[in-house]
Residue, then its C-alpha position, 0 to 999 in steps of 0.5 A: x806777817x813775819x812769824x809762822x806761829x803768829x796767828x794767836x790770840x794776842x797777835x789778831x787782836x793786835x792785828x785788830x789794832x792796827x786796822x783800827x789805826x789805819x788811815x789815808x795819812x799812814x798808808x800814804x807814809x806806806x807808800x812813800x817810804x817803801x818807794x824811798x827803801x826800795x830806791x835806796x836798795x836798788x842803788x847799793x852794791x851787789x844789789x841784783x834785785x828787790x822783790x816784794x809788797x809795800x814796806x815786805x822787802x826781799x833783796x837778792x844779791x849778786x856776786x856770790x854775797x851771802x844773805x846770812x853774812x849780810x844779817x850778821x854784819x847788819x846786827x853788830x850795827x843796830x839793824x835787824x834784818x831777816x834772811x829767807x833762803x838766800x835773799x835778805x828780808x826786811x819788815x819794817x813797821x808800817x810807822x817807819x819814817x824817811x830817818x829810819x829809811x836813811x839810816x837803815x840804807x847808810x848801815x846796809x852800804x856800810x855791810x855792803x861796801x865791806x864785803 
């Protein structure tokens, strides 16, 4: 869901896959994580909104903080994010865990607090 060329062969059957896989046991850690991501979000600074669907995050920033700069900050420490206009993107993998959560909200607070 991330690429606008990604509906080839090779991604469906990867698609196929992972529907394959799904389970009450994987959407309930769905469901907790993105509560447990968009909370911690919400909480950061210059943090004016988070939009989105389950674990698709969008984050609008407020104070003039740019979501390019905030990707660019994010990849130096290890976390790769998008941007789409000027909200920052986000698209972790549905096998995301509680540690993953934490450690990618203490690198976006780090980038935040130094902007």
């Amino acid at each position: 869901h991330g690429s606008t060329f990604g509906g080839n062969p090779v991604v469906c059957a990867g698609a196929l896959a992972v529907l394959q896989e799904l389970n009450d046991g994987l959407l309930q850690n769905v469901r907790t994580q993105a509560a447990r991501l968009r909370a911690g979000l919400a909480a950061l600074p210059h943090v004016q909104a988070v939009t989105g669907l389950g674990l698709m995050v969008g984050v609008a920033f407020a104070d003039g903080v740019s979501a390019a700069a905030v990707r660019t900050a994010c990849e130096r420490q290890g976390l790769l994010v998008l941007t789409a206009k000027t909200r920052l993107r986000l698209l972790p993998p549905l096998i995301l865990t509680q540690e993953d959560v934490d450690k990618a909200l203490a690198i976006l607070r780090s980038v935040l607090e130094s902007l």
